[in-house]
N, C-alpha and C positions, 0 to 999 in steps of 0.2 A: 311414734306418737308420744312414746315416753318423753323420748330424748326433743322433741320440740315441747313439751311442756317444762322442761327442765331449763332450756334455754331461755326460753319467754319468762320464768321464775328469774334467773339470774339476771336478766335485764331489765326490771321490773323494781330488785333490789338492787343491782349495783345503778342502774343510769345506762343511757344511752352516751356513748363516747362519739360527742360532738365535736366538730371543729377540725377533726383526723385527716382533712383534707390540706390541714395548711402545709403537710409535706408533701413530696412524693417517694415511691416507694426505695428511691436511692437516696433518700433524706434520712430514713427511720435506720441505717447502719451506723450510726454515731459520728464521731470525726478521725477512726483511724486508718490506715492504710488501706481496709476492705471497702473502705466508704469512698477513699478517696478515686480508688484504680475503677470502681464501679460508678461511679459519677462522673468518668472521667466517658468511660464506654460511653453511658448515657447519651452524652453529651456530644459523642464524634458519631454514632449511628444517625445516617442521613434521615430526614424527617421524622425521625421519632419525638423530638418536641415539640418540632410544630404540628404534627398532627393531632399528639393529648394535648397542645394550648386552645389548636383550632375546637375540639371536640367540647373543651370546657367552657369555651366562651359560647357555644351555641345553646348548649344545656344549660347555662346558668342565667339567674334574672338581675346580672349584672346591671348598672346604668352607665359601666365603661364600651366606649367603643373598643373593637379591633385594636387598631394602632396602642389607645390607652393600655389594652388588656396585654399585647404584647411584650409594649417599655415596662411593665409592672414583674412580668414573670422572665424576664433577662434581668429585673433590678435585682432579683429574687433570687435566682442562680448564679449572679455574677460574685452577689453576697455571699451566698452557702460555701462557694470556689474559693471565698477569699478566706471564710474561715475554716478548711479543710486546710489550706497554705501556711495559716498562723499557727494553728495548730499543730500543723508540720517542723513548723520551726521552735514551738516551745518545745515541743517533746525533742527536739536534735539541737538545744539549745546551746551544747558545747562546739557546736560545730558554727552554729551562727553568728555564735556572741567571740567569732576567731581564735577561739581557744583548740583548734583542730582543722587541718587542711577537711576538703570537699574527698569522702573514702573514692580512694582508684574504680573499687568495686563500679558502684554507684556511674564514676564515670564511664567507663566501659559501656553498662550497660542500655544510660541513654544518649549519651555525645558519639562513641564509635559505632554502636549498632544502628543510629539514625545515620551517621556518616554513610556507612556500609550499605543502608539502604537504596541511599540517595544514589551511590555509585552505581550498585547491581541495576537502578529501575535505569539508569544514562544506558549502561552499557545492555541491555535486555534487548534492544533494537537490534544492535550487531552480533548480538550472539544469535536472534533468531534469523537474521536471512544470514549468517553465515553458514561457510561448507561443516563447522564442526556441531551445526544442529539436528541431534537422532532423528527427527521429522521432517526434513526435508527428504522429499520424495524423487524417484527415478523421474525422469521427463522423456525417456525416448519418442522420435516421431514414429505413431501407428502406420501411416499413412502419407504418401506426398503425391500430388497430381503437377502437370506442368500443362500445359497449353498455350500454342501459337498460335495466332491470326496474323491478319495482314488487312488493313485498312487501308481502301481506295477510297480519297475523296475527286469526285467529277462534277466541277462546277460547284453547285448547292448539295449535291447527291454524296451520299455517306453510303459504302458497302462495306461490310464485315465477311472476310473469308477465313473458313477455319481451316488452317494449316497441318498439326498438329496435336497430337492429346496419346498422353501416358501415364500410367502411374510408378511410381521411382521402387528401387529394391535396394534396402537399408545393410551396410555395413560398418559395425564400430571400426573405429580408426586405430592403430594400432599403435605402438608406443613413439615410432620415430614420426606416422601423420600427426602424430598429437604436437609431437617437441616442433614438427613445423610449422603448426597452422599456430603454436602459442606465440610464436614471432609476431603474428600479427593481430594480436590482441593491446596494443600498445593505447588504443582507445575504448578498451572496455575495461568493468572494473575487476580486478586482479582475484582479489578475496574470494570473489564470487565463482562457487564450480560449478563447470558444467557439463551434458550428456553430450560427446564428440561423436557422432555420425559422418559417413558416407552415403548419399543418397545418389544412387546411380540412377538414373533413366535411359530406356533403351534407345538405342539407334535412328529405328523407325519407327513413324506413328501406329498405333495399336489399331487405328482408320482410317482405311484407305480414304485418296481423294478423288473425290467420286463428281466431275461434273463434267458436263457437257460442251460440244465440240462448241458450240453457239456462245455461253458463256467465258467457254478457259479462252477462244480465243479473243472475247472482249475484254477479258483482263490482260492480255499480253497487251494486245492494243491500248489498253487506257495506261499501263506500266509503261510503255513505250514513246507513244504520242508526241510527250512534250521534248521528247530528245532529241535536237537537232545535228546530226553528224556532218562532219566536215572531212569527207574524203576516204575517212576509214572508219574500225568498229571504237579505236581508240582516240579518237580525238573529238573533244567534245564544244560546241559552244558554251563558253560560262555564261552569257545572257541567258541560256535557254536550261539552266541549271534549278527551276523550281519543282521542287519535289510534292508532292501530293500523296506518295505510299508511307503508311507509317508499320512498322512489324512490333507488335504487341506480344511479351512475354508473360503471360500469367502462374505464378506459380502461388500453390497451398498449402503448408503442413499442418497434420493432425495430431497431435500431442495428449499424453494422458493428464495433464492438466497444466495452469489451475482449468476450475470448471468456468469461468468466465470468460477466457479465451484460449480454450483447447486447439480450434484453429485459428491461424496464423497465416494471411494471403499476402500479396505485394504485388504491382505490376510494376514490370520493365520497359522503355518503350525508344525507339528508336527511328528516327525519319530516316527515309532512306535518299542517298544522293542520284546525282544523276546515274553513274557509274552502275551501284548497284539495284537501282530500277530498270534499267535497260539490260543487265544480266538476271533479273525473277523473268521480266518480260523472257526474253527469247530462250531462257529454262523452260521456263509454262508454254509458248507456242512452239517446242520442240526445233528449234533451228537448226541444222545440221553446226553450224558453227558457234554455237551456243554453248559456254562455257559449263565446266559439269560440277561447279559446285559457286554458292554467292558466300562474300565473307561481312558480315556485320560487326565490326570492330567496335571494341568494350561496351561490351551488352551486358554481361551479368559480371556480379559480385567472385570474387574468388572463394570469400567464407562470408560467413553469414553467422548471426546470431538469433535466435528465437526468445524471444526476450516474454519475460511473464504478460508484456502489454502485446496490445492486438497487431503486433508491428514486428514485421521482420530489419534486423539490423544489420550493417554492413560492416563487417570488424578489418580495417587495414592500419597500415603505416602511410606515411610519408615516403620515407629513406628509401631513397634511390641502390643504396647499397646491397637491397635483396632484389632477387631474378627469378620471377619474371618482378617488373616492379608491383607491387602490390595497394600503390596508390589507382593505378590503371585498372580497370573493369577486363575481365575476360571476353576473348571475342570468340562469333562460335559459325558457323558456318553451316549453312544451307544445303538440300540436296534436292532434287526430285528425281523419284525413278519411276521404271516403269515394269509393273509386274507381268505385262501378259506382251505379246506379239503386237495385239494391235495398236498398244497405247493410250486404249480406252480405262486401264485401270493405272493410278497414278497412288506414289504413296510416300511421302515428305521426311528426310532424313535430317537430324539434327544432330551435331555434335562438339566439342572443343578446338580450338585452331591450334591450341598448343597445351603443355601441361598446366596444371591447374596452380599447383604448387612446386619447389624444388626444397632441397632438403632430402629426398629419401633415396635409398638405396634402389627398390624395385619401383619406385615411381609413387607418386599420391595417391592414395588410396587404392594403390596395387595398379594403377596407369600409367602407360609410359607414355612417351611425348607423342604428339596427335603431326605428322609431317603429312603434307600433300604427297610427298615423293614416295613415304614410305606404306611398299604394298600390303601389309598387316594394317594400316592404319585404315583403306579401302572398306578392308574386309572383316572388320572390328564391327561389334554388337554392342559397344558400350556405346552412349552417346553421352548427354550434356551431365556432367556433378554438382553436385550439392554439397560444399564442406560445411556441414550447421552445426553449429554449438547451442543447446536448449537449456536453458536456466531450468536448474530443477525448482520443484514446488512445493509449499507450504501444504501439508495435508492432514490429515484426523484431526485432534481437538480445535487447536492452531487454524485450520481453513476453514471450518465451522464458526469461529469470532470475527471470520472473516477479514483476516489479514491474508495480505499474502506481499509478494516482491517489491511490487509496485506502490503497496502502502506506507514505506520506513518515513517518509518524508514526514508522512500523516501522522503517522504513529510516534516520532519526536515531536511535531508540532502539538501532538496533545498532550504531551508530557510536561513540554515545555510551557507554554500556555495554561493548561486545566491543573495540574499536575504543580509543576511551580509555582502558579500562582496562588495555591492552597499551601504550598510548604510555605512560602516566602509571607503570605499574610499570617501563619500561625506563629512565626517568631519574627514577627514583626514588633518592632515597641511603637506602641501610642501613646502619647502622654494625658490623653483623656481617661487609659485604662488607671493611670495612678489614683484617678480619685477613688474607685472601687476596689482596685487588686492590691492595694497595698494600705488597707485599714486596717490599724491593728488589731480593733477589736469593734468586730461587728456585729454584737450581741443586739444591741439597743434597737439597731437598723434589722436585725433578723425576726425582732421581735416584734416590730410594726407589722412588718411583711407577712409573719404570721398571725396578728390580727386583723389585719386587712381579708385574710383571706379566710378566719373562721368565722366573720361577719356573715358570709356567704351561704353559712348552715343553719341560721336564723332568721326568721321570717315576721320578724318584729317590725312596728310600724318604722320608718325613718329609716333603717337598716343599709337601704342602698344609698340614703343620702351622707350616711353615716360613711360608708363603702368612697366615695367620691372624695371625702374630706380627708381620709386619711391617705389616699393619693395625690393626694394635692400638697399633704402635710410631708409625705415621702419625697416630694420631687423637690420641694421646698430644703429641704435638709440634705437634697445631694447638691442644689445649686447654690448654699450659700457655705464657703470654706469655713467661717467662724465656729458655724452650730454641729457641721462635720467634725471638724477637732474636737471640739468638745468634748462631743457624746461618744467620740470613738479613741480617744486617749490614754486608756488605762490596758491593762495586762501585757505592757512591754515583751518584746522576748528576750 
C-alpha cells in the first residue's frame, strides 16, 4: 500500500510520460551496435510486426485505414534502419570516407559465413539421403510372400486359380553376390546404399492343390480346347494359336520402413502360348504322356530394388557382355506333383530354369545352376530368388519432419523456390529503396513520424484530423525530391 502510494505521489509530481508509444521497444536502445543487431532480429522474426501493427491499429481511434496504417509504420522503420546505417557509417567514418580498406575481420564474418551458409543449405539434401548420414536406418525385408495364379478366361467368364503361396527365408548376400549383383546396378543411382538380401522361397507351395475331379478336369479341357494338333503332340496350327491362360506372379516385401510404405508388392504376368497351355493342360489332366515340368520364359526380374516409394524396381544392364544376359527377365518353370497314390492331393512346384546370376565361385546366393538333366536339381528344396537391394531409410528426428528418400526433389524445390527467393529478394537492389536507405539524415523525417504517432496519446478535439494531415504531409515529403533533399542534407558522413 505504501509503495502504490509512493508511486501515485511520484506521478502526481513528475507527470505522466506521454507520447512513449512513438517508439518501440527496439527504438529506446539508441543508435549503436546493440540497437542496431536487435532491430535487425526484430525485423527478420516472421509476424512479429505485423502482428503488433495489426494489434495497434485495432486498439487505437485512429481515422487511418489498414493499408494507411501500415505504409506509415514501414515509413517509420524504414527511417529508424536508415538511421542506424548513418550512423554506422559516421562512427566508422575512416573507413567510409576511403581512408581505410572494408577490415578482413568484418568480411569474413558476413560475406564467407553467409557464403558458407548458402553452400551447407545446397549441399544439406545430399548429405541427408546420402550413405554417410548417422540416421539412415537398416531397411532389411521382415517378411516376403510370393503367389501364383493362373487366369482362364472362357468366353465372357473370368476364373482365378490359385497355384501357389509361400513365404520367402532371408539371406545377406555375401561379399562376392554383392560384387555381382553391383554389375547391374548400372541404372540405379550409385551414391545411394543399400540392404543386399537373398530371398529364398521354397520349392513347393506351403498348400496343397486341392480340387476336384469335375473341376481340374474342366481346366485341362478349357487349357486345351483351343489347340488344334496336326498329326502329333508337336506340331501345332498357328491360326489356332489364341491364348486365353494368363499366369499371374504376385509378389510382397515387408520392410522396417519408411512408415509409409513398409510394404512393397508388384505383379508379374505372363499369357501363355499355345505350346505352354497344352503342357499345364495335360500336367493338370494327368496324361501319361504329359510333359513333367512347363517353362515360362523371362517372368521375373534377376535383381530388384525396393525403392523408399510403393514400387518394386528392376535394376539391369543392357550389355550383352555379361551371362546370363541381364537385360532378359528370368525364366522359371512349373511343376505339379502328386502327393498320395491316388492323385487326389496335388501340390504346385516352382523354381529357376537356370542360375540367377554368374560371377561367383559357389553359385548366387549359395545356388548353383538349375539343369533339367541335373539329378540334385529334381531333388532341390530351393525354388524361385529374390536378389532385392532395399534403400535404407530416413528415421528419428529426420522421419518425424517428414522427409524421407523420395522427398529430395521436394526438398530442393523448396529451397530453391522459398529459400532462394528470400535470399535473392534480401540482396536485391531497388532503386525505390534509395529514396529511404540512403538519406543522410533522417532526423526531420524521424521526427514527424514521432509526432504523428504521440498525437495518438491525446484525446483533444481535432486530434485525429490532425493525425491524417500529418500523413498526408509525410507522404507528400517522401514524393517530392526537392523538399527530400532539403530537409535531409545536412550531417555528411
Amino acid at each position: 500500500m505504501c509503495l502504490y502510494f509512493a508511486v501515485s505521489a511520484l506521478q502526481i509530481r513528475v507527470g505522466y510520460r506521454e507520447g512513449s508509444q512513438h517508439q518501440t521497444i527496439f527504438m529506446k536502445l539508441g543508435t549503436g551496435p546493440v540497437a542496431w543487431y536487435s532491430f535487425a532480429i526484430y525485423q527478420n522474426v516472421p509476424f512479429l510486426f505485423e502482428m503488433r501493427t495489426l494489434l495497434d491499429w485495432v486498439m487505437s481511434d485512429s481515422s487511418l485505414d489498414l493499408v494507411m496504417w501500415f505504409r506509415f509504420e514501414n515509413i517509420y522503420h524504414m527511417l529508424f534502419k536508415d538511421l542506424l546505417d548513418m550512423e554506422n557509417r559516421r562512427t566508422n567514418r575512416h573507413i567510409y570516407s576511403g581512408g581505410h580498406k572494408y577490415p578482413l575481420m568484418d568480411k569474413m564474418l558476413q560475406g564467407f559465413s553467409i557464403f558458407l551458409a548458402i553452400l551447407v543449405l545446397l549441399m544439406a539434401p545430399i548429405f541427408l539421403f546420402s550413405s554417410i548420414n548417422p540416421v539412415l536406418s537398416s531397411n532389411l525385408v521382415e517378411s516376403a510372400a510370393l503367389s501364383v495364379e493362373l487366369e482362364v478366361r472362357t468366353n465372357a467368364a473370368l476364373t482365378v486359380y490359385s497355384l501357389y503361396q509361400a513365404q520367402a527365408r532371408s539371406t545377406t548376400m555375401t561379399v562376392d553376390d554383392r560384387a555381382a549383383a553391383e554389375r547391374y546396378l548400372v541404372s540405379a543411382p550409385l551414391s545411394q546404399r543399400f540392404d543386399a538380401e537373398c530371398l529364398l522361397f521354397p520349392r513347393h507351395s506351403t498348400v496343397s492343390w486341392v480340387l476336384p475331379d469335375g473341376p481340374r478336369n474342366s481346366l485341362a479341357h478349357n487349357l486345351m480346347t483351343h489347340v488344334a494338333l496336326e498329326g502329333s503332340t508337336d506340331s501345332f496350327n498357328p491360326a489356332a494359336t489364341q491364348s486365353f491362360a494368363t499366369l499371374v506372379v504376385k509378389t510382397s516385401f515387408t520392410r522396417f520402413g519408411p512408415p509409409t510404405a513398409k510394404t512393397v508388392s508388384t505383379v508379374y504376368r505372363n499369357v501363355l502360348d499355345v505350346k505352354q497351355s497344352l503342357g499345364m493342360g495335360r500336367m493338370i489332366v494327368g496324361a501319361d504322356d504329359a510333359p513333367a515340368a512347363v517353362t515360362i520364359n523371362e517372368m521375373l526380374p534377376r535383381l530388384v530394388n525396393l525403392s523408399p516409394r510403393n514400387e518394386v524396381v528392376k535394376l539391369s544392364t543392357t550389355s550383352n557382355l555379361i551371362q546370363p544376359n541381364p537385360s532378359l527377365d528370368a525364366s522359371i518353370v512349373l511343376t505339379l506333383e502328386r502327393l498320395d497314390a491316388s492323385g487326389a492331393l496335388l501340390i504346385w512346384g516352382i523354381r529357376p530354369s537356370s542360375v540367377t546370376l554368374n560371377g561367383t565361385k559357389n553359385g548366387f546366393c549359395g545356388l548353383s545352376d538349375y539343369r533339367e538333366a541335373d539329378g540334385a536339381s529334381s531333388d532341390s528344396t530351393e525354388g524361385l530368388l529374390f536378389a532385392t537391394m532395399s534403400d535404407k531409410f530416413l528415421s528419428g528426428v529426420v522421419e518425424q519432419l517428414g522427409l524421407s528418400s523420395y522427398s529430395m526433389l521436394a526438398l530442393y524445390g523448396f529451397i530453391f523456390v522459398a529459400v532462394g527467393g528470400m535470399v535473392r529478394r534480401h540482396f536485391q537492389f531497388h532503386l525505390v529503396d534509395v529514396m529511404v536507405y540512403e538519406i543522410p539524415n533522417p532526423d526531420y523525417l524521424l521526427r514527424l513520424c514521432k509526432g504523428l504517432r504521440m498525437l495518438r496519446a491525446h484525446r483533444y478535439p481535432g486530434c485525429r484530423r490532425d493525425e491524417v494531415k500529418l500523413f498526408y504531409t509525410l507522404i507528400q515529403m517522401l514524393r517530392s525530391p526537392d523538399i527530400l533533399i532539403k530537409v535531409t542534407r545536412t550531417k555528411e558522413v
